[in-house]
C-alpha positions as CSV (number, residue, x, y, z in Angstrom):
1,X,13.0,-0.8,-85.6
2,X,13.9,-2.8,-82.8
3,X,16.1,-1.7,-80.4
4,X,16.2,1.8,-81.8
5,X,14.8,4.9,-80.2
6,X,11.5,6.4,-82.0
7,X,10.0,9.1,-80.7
8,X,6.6,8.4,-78.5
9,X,4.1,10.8,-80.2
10,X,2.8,11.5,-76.5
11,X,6.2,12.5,-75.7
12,X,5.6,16.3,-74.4
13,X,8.7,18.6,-73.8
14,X,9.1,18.7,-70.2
15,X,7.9,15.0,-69.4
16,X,10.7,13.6,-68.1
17,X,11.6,16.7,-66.1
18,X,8.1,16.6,-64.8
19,X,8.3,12.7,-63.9
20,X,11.7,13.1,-61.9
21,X,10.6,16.1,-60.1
22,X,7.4,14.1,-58.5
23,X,9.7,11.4,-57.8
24,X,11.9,13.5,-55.8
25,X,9.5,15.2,-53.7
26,X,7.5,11.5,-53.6
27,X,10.6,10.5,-52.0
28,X,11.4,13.4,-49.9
29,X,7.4,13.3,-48.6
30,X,7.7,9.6,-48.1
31,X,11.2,9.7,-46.0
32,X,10.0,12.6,-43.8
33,X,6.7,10.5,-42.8
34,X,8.9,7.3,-42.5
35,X,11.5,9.1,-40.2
36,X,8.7,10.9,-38.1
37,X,7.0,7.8,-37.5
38,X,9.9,6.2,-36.1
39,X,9.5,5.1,-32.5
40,X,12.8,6.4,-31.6
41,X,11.8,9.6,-32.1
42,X,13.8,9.7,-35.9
43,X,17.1,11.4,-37.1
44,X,17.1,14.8,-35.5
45,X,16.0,17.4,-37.9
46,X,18.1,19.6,-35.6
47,X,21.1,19.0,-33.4
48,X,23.7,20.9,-31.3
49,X,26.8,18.4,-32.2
50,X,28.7,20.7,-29.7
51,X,28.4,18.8,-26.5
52,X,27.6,15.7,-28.5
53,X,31.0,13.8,-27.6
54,X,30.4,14.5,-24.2
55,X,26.9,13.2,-23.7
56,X,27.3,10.4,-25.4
57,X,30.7,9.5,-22.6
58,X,28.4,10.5,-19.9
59,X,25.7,7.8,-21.3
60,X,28.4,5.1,-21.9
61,X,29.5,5.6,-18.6
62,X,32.7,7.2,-19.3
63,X,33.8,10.1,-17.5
64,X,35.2,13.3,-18.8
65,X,38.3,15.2,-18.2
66,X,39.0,19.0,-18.8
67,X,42.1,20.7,-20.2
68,X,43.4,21.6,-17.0
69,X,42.5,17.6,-15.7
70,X,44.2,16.6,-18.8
71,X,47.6,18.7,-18.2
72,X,47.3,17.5,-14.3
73,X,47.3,13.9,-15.4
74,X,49.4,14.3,-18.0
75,X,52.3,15.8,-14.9
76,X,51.4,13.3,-12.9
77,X,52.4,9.7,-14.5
78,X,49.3,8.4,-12.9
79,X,47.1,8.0,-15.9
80,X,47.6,5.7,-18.7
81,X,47.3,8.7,-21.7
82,X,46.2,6.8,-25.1
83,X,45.7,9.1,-28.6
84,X,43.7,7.7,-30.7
85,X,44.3,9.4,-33.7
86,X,46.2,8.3,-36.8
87,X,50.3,7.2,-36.9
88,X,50.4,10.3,-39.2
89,X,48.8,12.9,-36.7
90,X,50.5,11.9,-33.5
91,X,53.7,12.4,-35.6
92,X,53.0,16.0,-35.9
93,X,52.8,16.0,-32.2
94,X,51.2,14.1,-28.7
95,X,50.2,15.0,-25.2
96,X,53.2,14.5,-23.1
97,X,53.4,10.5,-22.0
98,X,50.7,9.7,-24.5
99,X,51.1,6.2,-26.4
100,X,49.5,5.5,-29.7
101,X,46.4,3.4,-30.3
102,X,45.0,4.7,-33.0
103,X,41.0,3.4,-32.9
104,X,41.2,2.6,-36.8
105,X,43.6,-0.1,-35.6
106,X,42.1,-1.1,-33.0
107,X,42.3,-4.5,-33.6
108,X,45.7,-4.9,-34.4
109,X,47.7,-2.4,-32.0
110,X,45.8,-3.6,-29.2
111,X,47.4,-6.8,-28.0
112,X,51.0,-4.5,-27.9
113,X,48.9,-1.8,-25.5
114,X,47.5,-4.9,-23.2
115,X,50.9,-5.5,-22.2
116,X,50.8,-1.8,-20.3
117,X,47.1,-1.5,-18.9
118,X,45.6,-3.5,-15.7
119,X,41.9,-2.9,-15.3
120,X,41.8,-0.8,-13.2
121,X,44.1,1.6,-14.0
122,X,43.0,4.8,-14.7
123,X,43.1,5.9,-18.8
124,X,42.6,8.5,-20.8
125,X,41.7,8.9,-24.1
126,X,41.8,11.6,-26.4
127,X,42.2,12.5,-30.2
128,X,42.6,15.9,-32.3
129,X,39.2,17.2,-30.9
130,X,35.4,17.5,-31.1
131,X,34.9,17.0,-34.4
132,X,36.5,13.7,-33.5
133,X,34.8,10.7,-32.2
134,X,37.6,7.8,-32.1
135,X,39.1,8.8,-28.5
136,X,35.1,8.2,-27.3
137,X,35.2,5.0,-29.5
138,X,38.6,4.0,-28.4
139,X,37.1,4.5,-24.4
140,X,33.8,2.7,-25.3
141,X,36.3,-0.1,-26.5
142,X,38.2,-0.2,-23.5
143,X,35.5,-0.2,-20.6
144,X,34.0,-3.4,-23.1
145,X,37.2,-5.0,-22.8
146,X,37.0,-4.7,-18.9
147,X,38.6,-1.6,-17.9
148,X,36.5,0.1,-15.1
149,X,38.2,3.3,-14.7
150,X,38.0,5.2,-18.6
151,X,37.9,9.1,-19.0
152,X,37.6,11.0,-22.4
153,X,39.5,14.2,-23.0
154,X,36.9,15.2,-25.3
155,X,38.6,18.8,-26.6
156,X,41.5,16.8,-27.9
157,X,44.6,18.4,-29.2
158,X,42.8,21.0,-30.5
159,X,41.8,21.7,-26.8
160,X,45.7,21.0,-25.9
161,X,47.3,23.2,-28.0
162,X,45.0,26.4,-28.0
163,X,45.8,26.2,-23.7
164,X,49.4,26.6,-24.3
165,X,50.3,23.1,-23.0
166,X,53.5,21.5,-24.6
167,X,53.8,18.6,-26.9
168,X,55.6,16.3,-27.5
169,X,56.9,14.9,-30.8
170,X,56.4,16.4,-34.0
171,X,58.0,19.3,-36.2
């Protein structure tokens, strides 16, 4: 009948199984040639992530600040001190003098910030650590909005708290 299933008398046990199997390693044979054959050299099969924040602020043009930098800058007042993380995790506690402009914002906190940055003004950014890449977005926004003197604090609150520093804010 029409629109009913009937079985196919060729139908074999295992068909189907067979079919989506080929498909999947078709697919997987198919990506690998496609990404090799890239002429940026592909997605990298392997990666150390580790220093990835880092490397990609040096190529950007950003420089990079250490712990100890951070805390120095941080005494100083001299540096403009911008978190980048979420309302919700700078409530549970910033770097000392740090204001909020969270980078998922961005476009909406921004115009409030302006009001406290000159371009040349030195600023740092940082958010909760490595695994996070919105302080190095937040900097690469900054530096295209005309500010010339942009550091990332790359380890982040993570980095900030495991030295001991204090914090302000929070529980």
């Amino acid at each position: 009948m029409y629109g009913e299933f009937e079985m196919n008398a060729t139908h074999k046990p295992g068909t189907l199984f067979t079919r989506v199997l080929f498909l999947l390693i078709g697919g997987m044979l198919a990506g690998t040639i496609a990404n090799a054959l890239r002429p940026d050299g592909g997605i990298a099969w392997f990666y150390d992530w580790g220093g990835h924040l880092e490397a990609r602020a040096v190529e950007e043009g950003l420089g990079l600040v250490s712990v100890a930098d951070m805390h120095a800058f941080s005494v100083s007042g001299e540096y403009m001190i911008l978190d980048a993380r979420t309302p919700e995790e700078y409530a549970t506690g910033y770097i000392p003098g740090a204001m909020l402009l969270p980078y998922a914002a961005v476009d909406e906190a921004f115009a409030e910030i302006q009001l406290f940055l000159f371009p040349e003004q030195p600023v740092l950014t940082y958010c909760s650590g490595l695994a996070c890449d919105d302080a190095l977005m937040l900097g690469i926004f900054l530096r295209d909005q005309g500010y010339t003197n942009v550091f990332l604090f790359a380890g982040g609150m993570e980095a900030w708290r495991r030295a001991g520093y204090p914090v302000e804010g929070g529980p």
